[in-house]
C-alpha positions in Angstrom: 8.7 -11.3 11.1 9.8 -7.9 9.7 8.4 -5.0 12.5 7.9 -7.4 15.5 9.1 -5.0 18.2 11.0 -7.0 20.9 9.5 -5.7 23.6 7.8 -8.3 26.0 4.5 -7.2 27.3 1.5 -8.8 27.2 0.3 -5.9 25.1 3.2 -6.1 22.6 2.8 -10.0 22.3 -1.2 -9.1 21.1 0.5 -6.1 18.7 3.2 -8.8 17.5 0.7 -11.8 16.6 -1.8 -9.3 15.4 1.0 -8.1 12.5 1.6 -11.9 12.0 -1.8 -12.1 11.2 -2.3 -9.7 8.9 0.3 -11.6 6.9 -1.4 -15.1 7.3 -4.2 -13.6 5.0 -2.3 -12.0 1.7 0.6 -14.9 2.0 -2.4 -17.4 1.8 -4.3 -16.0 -0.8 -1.0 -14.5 -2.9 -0.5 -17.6 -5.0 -4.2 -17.8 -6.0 -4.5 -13.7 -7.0 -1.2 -13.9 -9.0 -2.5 -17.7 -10.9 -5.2 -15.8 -12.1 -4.2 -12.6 -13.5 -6.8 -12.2 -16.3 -9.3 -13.0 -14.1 -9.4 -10.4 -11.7 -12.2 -8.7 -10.1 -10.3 -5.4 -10.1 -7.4 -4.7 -12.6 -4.4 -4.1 -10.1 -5.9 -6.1 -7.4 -3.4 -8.9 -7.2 -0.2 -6.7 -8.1 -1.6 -4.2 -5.4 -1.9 -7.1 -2.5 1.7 -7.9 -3.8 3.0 -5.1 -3.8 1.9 -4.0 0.0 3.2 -7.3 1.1 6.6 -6.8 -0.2 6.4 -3.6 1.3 5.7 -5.2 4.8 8.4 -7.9 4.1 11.6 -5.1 3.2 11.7 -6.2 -0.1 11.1 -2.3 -1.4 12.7 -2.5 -4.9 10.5 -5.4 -5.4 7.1 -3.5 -4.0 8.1 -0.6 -6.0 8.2 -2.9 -9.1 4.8 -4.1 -8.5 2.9 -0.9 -7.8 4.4 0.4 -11.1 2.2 -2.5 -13.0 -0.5 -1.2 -10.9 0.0 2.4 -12.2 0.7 1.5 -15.5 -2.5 -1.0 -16.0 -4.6 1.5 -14.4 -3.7 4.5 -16.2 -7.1 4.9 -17.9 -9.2 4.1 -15.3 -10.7 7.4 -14.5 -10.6 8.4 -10.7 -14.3 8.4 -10.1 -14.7 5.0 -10.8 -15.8 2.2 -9.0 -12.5 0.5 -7.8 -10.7 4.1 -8.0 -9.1 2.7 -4.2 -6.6 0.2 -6.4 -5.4 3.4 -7.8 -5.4 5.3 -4.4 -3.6 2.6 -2.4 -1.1 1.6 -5.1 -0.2 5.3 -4.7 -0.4 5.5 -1.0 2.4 2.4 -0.8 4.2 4.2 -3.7 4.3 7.4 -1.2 5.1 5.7 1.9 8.1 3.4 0.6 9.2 6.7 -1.5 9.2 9.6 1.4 11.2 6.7 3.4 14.6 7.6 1.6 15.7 11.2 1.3 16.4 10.9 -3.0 12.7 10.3 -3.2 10.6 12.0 -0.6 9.3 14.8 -3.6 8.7 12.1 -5.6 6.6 10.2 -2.7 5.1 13.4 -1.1 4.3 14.1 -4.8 2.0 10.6 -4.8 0.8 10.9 -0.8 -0.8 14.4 -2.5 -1.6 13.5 -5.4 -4.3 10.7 -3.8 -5.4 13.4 -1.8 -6.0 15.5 -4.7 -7.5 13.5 -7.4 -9.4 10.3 -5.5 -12.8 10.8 -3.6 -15.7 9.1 -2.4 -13.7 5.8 -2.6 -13.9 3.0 -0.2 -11.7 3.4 2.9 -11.3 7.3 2.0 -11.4 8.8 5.2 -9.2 6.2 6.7 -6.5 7.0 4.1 -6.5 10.0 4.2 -5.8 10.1 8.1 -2.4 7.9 7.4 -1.9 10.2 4.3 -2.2 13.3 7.1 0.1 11.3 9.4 2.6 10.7 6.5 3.1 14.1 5.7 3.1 15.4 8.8 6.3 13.0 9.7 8.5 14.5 6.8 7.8 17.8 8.2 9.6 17.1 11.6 
């Protein structure tokens, strides 16, 4: 799998087939969110899971694609509501796969601050916000 570090310790074996797992979960369920589309229990949900897990694959032109529809169906969702995190974490990915190449940093610093900014009191918002923190911090070096 993409990221597998080929180092052989027992440690890195745990690290390697913990990654796989995390991958077992949105490959499973990715047919089932993207069959029912109109159905969602959060608008973006499905798009969002897909677009991380491109992400995680390589396939960034693909992930950017996806978190796009996330943006764009979500762009009157006000950032105090409910599922406000779709919106934060679409954003998040956008940053992170965007401050990966140097034509686009601004543009993904621009959406790392941007969650920082405008989303609070979501779920997961402390946690974000420390890999947000770590994000930025990494362009600066």
């Amino acid at each position: 799998m993409a990221g597998r570090l080929c180092v052989d310790t027992p440690l890195q074996n745990k690290l390697n087939a913990l990654g796989d797992l995390k991958m077992i979960y949105p490959c499973v369920f990715l047919p089932d969110c993207l069959s029912c589309q109109d159905e969602e229990p959060m608008v973006g949900l499905s798009k969002l899971i897909l677009g991380a897990s491109l992400n995680y694959l390589g396939r960034k032109t693909e992930a950017l694609t996806a978190l796009e529809s996330v943006l764009l169906a979500r762009k009157d969702t006000p950032t105090n509501a409910p599922d406000a995190h779709i919106t934060a974490f679409a954003l998040y990915e956008m940053g992170i796969i965007l401050i990966q190449n140097y034509e686009t940093q601004e543009e993904g610093r621009a959406c790392l601050l941007k969650v920082q900014s405008s989303f609070k009191g979501f779920d997961f918002e402390s946690r974000l916000s420390v890999r947000i923190h770590g994000a930025l911090r990494s362009m600066e070096e």
